[in-house]
C-alpha positions as CSV (number, residue, x, y, z in Angstrom):
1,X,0.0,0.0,0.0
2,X,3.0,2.5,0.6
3,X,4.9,1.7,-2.6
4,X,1.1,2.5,-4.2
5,X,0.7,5.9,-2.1
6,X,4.1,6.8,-2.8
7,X,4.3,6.3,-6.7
8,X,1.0,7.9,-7.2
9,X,2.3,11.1,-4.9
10,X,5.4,11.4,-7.4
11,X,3.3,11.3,-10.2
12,X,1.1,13.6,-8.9
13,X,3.7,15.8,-7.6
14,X,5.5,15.7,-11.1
15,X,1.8,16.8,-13.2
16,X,1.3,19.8,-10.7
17,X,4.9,21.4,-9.9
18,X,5.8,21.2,-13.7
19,X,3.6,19.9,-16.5
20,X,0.1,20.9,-15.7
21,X,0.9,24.3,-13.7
22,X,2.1,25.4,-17.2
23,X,-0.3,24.1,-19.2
24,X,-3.2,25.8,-17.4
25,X,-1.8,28.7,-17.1
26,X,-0.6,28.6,-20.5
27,X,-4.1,28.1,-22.2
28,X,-5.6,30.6,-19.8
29,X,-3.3,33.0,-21.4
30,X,-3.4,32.1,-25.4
31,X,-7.4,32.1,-24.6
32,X,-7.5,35.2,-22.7
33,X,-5.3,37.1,-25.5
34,X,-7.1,35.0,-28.6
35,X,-10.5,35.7,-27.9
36,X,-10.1,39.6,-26.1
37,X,-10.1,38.9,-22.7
38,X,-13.8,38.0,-22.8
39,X,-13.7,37.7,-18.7
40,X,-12.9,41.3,-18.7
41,X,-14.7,43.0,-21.9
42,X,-17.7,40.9,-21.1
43,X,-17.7,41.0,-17.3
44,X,-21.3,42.9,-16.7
45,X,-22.9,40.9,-19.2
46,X,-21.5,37.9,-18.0
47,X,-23.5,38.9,-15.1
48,X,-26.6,40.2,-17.0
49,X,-26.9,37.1,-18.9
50,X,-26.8,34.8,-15.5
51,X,-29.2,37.0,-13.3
52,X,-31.3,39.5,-15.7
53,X,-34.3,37.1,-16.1
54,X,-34.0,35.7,-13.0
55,X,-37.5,37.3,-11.8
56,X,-39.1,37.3,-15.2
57,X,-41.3,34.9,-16.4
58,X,-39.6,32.1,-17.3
59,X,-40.2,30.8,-20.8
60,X,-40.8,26.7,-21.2
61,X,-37.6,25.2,-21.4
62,X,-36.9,22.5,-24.5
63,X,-37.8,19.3,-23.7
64,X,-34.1,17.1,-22.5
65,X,-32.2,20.5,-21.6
66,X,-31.9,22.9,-18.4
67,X,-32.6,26.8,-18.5
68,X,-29.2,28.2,-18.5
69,X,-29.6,29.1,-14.5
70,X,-30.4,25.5,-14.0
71,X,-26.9,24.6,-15.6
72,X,-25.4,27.3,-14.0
73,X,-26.6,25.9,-10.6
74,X,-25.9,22.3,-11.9
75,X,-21.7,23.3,-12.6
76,X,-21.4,25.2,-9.3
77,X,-23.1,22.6,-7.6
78,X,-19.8,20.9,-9.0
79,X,-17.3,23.4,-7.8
80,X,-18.3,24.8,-4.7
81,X,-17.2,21.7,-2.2
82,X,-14.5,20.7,-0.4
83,X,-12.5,22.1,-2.5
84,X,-13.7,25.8,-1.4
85,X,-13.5,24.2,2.7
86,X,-10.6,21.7,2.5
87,X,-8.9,22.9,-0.4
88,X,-8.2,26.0,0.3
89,X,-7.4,25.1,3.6
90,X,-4.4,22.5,2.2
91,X,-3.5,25.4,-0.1
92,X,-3.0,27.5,2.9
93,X,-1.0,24.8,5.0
94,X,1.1,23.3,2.3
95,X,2.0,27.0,0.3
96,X,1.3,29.6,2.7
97,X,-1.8,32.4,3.0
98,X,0.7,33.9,-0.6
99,X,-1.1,30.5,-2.7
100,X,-4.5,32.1,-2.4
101,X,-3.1,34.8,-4.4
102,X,-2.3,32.3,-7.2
103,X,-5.8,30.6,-6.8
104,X,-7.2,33.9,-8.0
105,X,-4.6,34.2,-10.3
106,X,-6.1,31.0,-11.8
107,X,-9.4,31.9,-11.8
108,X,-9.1,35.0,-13.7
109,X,-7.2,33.5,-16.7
110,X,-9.7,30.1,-16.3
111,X,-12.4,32.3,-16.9
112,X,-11.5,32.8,-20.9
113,X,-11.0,28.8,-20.6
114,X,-13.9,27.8,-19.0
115,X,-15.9,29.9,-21.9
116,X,-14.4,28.1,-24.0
117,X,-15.5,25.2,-22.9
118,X,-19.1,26.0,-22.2
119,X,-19.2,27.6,-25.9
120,X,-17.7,23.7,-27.3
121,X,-19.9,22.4,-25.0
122,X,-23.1,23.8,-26.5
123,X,-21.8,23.2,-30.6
124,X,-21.0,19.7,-30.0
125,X,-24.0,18.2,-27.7
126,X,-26.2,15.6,-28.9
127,X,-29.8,13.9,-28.0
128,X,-29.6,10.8,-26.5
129,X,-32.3,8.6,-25.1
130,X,-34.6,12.2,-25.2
131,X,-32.3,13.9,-23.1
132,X,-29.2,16.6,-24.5
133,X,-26.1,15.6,-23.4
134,X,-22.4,17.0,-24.3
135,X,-19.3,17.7,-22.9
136,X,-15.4,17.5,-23.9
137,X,-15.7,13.5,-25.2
138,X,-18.5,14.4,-27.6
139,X,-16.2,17.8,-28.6
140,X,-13.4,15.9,-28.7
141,X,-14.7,13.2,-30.9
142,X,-16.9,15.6,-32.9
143,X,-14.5,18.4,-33.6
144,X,-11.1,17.6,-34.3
145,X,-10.5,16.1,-37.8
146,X,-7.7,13.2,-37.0
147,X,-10.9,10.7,-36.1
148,X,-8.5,8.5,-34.7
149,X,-7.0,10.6,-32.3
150,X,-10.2,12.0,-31.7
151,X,-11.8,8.5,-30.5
152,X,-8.9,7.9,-28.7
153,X,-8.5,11.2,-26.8
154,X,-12.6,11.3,-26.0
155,X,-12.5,7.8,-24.7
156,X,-9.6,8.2,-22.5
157,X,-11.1,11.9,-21.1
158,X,-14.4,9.9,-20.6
159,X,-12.9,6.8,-18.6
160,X,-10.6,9.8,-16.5
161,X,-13.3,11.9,-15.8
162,X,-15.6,8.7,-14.5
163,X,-12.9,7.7,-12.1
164,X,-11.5,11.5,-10.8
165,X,-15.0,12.4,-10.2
166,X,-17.8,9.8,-10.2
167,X,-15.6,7.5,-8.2
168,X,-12.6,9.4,-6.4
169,X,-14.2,12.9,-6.1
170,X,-17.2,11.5,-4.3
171,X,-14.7,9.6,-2.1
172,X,-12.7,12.7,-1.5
173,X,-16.5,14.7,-0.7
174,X,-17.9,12.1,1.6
175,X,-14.1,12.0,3.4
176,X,-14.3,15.7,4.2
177,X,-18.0,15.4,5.1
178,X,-17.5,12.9,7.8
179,X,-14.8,13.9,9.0
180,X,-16.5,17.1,10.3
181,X,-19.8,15.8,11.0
182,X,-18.2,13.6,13.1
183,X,-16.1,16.2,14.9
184,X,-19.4,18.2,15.5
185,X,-21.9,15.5,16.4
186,X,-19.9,12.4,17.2
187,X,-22.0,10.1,14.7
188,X,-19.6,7.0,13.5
189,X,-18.6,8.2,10.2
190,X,-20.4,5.1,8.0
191,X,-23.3,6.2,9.4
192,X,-23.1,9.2,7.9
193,X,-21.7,8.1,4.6
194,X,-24.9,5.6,4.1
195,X,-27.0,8.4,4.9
196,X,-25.4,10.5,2.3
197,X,-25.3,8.2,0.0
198,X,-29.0,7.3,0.4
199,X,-29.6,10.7,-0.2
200,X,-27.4,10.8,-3.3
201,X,-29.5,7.6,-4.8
202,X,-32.8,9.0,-4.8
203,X,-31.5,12.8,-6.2
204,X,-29.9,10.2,-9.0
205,X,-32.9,8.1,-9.8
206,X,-34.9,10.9,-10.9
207,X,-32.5,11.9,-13.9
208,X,-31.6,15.2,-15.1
209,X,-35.0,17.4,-14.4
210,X,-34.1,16.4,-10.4
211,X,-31.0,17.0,-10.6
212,X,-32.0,20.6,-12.3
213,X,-34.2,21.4,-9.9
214,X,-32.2,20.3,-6.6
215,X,-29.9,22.4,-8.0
216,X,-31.1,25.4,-8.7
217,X,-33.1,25.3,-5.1
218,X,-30.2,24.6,-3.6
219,X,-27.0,25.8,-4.7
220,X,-28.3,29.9,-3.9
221,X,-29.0,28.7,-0.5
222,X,-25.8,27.2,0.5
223,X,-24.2,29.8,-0.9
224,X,-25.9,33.1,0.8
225,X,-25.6,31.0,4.2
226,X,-21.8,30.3,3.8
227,X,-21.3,33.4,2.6
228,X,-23.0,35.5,5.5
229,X,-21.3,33.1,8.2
230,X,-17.8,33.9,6.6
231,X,-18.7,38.2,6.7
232,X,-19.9,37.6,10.3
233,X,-16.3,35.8,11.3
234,X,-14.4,39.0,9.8
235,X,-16.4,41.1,11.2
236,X,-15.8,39.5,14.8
237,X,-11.9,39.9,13.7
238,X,-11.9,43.0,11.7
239,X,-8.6,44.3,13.1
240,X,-7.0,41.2,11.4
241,X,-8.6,41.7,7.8
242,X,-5.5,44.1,6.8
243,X,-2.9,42.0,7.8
244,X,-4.5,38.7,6.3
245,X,-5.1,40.2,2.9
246,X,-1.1,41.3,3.1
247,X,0.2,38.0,4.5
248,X,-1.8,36.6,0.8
249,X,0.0,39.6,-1.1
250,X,3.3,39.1,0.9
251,X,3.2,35.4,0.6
252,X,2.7,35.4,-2.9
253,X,6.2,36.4,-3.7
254,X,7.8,36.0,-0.3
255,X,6.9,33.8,1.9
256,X,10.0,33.7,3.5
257,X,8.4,37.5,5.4
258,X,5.7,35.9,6.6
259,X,5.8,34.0,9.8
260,X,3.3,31.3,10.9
261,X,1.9,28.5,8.4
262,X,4.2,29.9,5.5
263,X,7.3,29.5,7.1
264,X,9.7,27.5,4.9
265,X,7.0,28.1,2.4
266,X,8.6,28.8,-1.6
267,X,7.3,30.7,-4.0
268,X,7.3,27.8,-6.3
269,X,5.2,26.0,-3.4
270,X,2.7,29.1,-3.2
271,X,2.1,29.1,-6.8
272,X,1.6,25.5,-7.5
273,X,-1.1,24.8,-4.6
274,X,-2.8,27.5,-5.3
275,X,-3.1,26.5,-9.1
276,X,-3.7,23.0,-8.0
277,X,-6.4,24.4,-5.2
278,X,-7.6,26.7,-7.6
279,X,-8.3,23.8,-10.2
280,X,-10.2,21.6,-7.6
281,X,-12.3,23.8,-6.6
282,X,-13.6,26.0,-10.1
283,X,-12.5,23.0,-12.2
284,X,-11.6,25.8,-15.4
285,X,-9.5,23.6,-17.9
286,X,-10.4,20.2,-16.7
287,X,-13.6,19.4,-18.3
288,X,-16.3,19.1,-15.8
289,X,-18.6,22.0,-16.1
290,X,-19.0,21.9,-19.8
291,X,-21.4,18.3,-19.2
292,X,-24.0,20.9,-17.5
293,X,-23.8,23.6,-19.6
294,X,-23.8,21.4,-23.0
295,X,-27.8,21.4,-21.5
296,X,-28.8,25.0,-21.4
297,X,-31.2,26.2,-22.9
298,X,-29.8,29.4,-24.6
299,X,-30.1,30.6,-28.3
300,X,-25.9,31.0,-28.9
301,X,-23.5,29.4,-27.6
302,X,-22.1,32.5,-26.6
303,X,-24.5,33.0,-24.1
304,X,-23.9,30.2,-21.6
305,X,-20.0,30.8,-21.9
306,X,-20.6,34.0,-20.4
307,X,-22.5,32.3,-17.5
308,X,-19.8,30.2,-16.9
309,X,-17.5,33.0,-16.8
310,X,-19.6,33.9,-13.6
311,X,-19.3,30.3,-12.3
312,X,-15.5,30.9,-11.7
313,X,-16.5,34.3,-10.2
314,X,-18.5,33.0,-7.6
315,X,-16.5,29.6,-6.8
316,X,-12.8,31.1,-6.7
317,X,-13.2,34.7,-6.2
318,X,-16.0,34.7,-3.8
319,X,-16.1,31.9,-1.8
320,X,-13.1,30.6,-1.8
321,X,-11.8,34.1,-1.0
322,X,-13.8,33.8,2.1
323,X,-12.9,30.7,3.3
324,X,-9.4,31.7,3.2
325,X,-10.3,35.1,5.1
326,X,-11.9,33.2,7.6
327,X,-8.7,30.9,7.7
328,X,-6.4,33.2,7.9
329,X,-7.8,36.1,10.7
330,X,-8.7,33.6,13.3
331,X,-5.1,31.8,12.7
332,X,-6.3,28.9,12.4
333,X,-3.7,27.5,9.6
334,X,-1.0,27.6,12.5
335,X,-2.6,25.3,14.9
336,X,-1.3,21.8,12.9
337,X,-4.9,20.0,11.7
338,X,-5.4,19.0,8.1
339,X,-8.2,19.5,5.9
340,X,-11.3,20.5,6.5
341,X,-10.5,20.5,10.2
342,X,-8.6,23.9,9.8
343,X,-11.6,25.9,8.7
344,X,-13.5,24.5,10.9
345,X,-11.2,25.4,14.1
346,X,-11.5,28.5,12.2
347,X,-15.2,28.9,12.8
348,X,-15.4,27.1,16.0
349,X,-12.3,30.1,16.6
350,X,-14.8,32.7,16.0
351,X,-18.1,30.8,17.3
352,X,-17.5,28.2,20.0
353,X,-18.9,25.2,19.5
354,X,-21.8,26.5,17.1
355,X,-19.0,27.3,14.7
356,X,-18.3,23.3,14.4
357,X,-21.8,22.8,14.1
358,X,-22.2,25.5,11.6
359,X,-19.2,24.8,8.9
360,X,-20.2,20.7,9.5
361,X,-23.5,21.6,8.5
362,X,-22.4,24.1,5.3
363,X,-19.9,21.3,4.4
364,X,-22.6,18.9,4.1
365,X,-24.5,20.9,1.5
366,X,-21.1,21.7,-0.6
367,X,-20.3,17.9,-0.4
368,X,-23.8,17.0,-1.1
369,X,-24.3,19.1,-4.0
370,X,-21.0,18.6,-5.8
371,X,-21.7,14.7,-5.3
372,X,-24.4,15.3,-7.5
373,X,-22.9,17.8,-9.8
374,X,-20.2,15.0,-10.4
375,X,-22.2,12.3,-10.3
376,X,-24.0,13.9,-13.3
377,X,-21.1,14.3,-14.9
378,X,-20.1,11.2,-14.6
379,X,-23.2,9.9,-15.6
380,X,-22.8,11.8,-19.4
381,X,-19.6,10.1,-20.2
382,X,-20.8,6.8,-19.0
383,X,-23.5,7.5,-22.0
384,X,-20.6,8.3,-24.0
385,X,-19.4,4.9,-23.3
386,X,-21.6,2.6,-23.5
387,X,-25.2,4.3,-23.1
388,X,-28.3,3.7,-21.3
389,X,-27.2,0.3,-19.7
390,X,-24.4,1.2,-18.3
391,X,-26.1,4.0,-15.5
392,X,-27.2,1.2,-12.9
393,X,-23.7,-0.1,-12.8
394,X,-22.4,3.1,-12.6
395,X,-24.8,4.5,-10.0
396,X,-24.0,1.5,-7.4
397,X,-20.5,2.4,-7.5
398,X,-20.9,6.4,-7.0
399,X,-22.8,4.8,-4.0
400,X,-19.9,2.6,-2.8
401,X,-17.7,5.0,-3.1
402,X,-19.5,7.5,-0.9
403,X,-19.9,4.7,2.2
404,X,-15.8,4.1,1.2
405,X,-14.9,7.7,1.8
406,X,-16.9,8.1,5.1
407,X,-14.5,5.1,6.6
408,X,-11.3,7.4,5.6
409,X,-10.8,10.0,7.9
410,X,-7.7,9.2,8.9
411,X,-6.5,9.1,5.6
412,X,-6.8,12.8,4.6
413,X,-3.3,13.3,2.6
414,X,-3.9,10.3,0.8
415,X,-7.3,11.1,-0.7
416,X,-6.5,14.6,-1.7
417,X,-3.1,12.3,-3.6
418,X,-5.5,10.5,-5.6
419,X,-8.0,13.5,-6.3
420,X,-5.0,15.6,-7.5
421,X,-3.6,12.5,-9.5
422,X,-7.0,11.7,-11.7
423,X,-7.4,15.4,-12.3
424,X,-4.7,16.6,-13.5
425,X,-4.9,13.1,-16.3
426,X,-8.2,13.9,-17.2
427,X,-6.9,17.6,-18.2
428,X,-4.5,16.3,-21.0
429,X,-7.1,15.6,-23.4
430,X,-9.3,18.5,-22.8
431,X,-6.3,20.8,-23.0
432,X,-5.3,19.3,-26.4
433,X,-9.4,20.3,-28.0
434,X,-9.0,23.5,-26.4
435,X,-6.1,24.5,-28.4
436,X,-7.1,22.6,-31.2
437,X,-10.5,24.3,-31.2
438,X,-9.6,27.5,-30.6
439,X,-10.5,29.7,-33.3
440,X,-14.4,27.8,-33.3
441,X,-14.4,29.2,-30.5
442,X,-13.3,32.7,-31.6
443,X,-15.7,32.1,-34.4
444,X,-18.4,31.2,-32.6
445,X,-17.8,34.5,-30.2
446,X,-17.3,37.0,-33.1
447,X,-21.1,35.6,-34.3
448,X,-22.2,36.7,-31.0
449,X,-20.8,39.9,-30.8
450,X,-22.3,40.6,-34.6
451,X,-25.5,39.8,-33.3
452,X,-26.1,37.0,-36.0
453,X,-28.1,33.7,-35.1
454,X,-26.7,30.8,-34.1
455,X,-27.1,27.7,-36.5
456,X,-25.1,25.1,-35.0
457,X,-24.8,23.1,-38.2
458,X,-23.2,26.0,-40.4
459,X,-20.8,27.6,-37.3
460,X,-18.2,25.2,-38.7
């Protein structure tokens, strides 16, 4: 078992301190510059788009498809979990309060990517068994000419993307889950992983219009709460704000100058757990979100990669800005826990034993919600594969690997190994597309701002 840790830490460690740091930041840079720095020029409409017609009268959505706030809903349900609670927490411990200043740094240029995505996303998806579904396989396959690297690339992204998030991101959510549920309430972690996954079962049996909906109720909610706990905490330890917002600016480029949990910190340690963080949690580049907002129901393209621009906003720049607030004024990153057990200290810090109740019980919803976000991600690329039969299968191992991630709390290092490891494969292929499939994307952008129709079978 510690030959199989260690080889997979190496090869983890080699994809993120070398090969992948550069690749994402790379295409977050030729995207930005290629298509105008769409996250800047298009930052209010991103945000008109998303919320404008939130309190209009909503029009009937097509039959097998999501409105585009229902997709919305369905990607963040994705990327706000652990990764915004335990992730940034490991970002702080292992590269100092100076890698949150890289996390941001890869959310703003996996904004342009993450359009890009969304906007392949929405060319490329396909009806199968009465339902739309799409994603970086179906783009992959569809769009690049070389039909035998195509099959090969879409099939390996499809099997990746099963096992980093249907099987090992669920693990890695129901291990942060019951780890502090069982800290607050003292419930014998299985327990709590057959609950979830229980839960989990009867959200997945009712297909994509559950999943949409759960969503969308949802995902607002467990936001606002999370949200107005974390403003409360700094509010309690305003006279710390400064200083924690320069230890990130400090630490960025000097960790060295800031004493505490970045001691013997590098930059080079900063930077590449804040990427790798930063990935986790908004998942730009690796070819999650796309599967939801293939689904939406928008008339360009265009349109729902301006929404996911906002998806980033609100995972990386929002809330995982205030978990790392939080973090970082009540000092909780210098008191030697792991995990989500540091942001929790930080609001039992701030609230006393209401604080562990309160982060155990925001966790739950982040875990609960990206389980199904992933699960439905999964569930795409298992139609990919080998279609409608293969979803029972697949369903009753999401469901194992829920109840095996509840029975691995002591095994927090290890876990976050193995989600790191199947991520950063399952980026390889989608990062080839991307560049490959660039200048569709341009195209598809430059119809948009011209104001012409969409016709998906002519936007070559």
């Amino acid at each position: 078992m510690d030959f199989i840790v260690n080889l997979i830490t190496k090869a983890s460690d080699l994809m993120w301190s070398s090969v992948l740091l550069y690749i994402l930041v790379a295409v977050g840079i030729i995207y930005s510059v290629y298509l105008g720095f769409p996250q800047v020029r298009y930052f209010g409409e991103a945000f008109k788009q998303t919320f404008g017609g939130l309190f209009k009268k909503k029009a009937k959505a097509e039959v097998g498809s999501m409105s585009s706030f229902q997709a919305l809903a369905t990607a963040i349900a994705a990327q706000v979990g652990t990764g915004n609670v335990a992730g940034v927490a490991t970002a702080i411990m292992s590269g100092g309060p100076g890698a949150i200043f890289w996390m941001w740094m890869s959310g703003i240029l996996g904004m342009a990517t993450i359009f890009g995505e969304a906007v392949l996303a929405q060319k490329y998806r396909e009806v199968r068994d009465g339902n739309y579904v799409g994603g970086p396989a179906f783009y992959i396959r569809k769009g690049l000419k070389n039909q035998k690297l195509a099959k090969f690339l879409a099939a390996f992204f499809a099997v990746a993307l099963i096992l980093a998030l249907g099987f090992v991101g669920n693990l890695v959510q129901s291990n942060s889950i019951s780890a502090a549920v069982t800290k607050a309430t003292g419930i014998n972690p299985i327990i709590i992983g057959i609950a979830l996954a229980i839960a989990a079962a009867l959200v997945f049996m009712g297909g994509m219009k559950r999943i949409a909906s759960f969503a969308e109720f949802v995902v607002p909610f467990m936001a606002v709460l999370y949200i107005v706990g974390t403003i409360v905490v700094m509010f309690v330890f305003k006279d710390q704000v400064g200083p924690a917002f320069r230890s990130i600016f400090v630490g960025a480029f000097n960790p060295s100058a800031i004493m505490g949990g970045a001691l013997g910190v590098t930059v080079k340690q900063a930077v590449r757990f804040g990427v790798a963080r930063g990935l986790f949690s908004n998942e730009a580049g690796m070819g999650s979100t796309p599967h939801a907002h293939a689904v939406a129901n928008v008339k360009h393209p265009a349109q729902q990669g301006l929404v996911a621009i906002v998806g980033v906003v609100i995972d990386t720049i929002v809330v995982c800005t205030s978990t790392a607030m939080v973090i970082l004024v009540t000092g909780a990153h210098e008191k030697g826990l792991d995990g989500a057990l540091v942001t929790q200290e930080a609001f039992t810090t701030a609230f006393g034993s209401f604080g562990t109740s309160f982060l155990a019980i925001c966790l739950t919803f982040f875990a609960f919600t990206t389980i199904i976000g992933w699960y439905y991600f999964g569930e795409t690329n298992i139609r990919y594969l080998f279609g409608k039969k293969g979803l029972l299968p697949y369903r009753i191992i999401v469901v194992f690997f829920i109840i095996l991630g509840s029975s691995l709390t002591q095994k927090v290092d290890f876990v976050w190994v193995m989600a790191d490891f199947f991520n950063g494969i399952m980026v390889f292929p989608n990062m080839i597309a991307l560049l490959i499939l660039a200048p569709q994307v341009k195209k598809i952008l430059n119809s948009y701002r011209a104001g012409e129709v969409f016709n998906r079978d002519e936007m070559l």
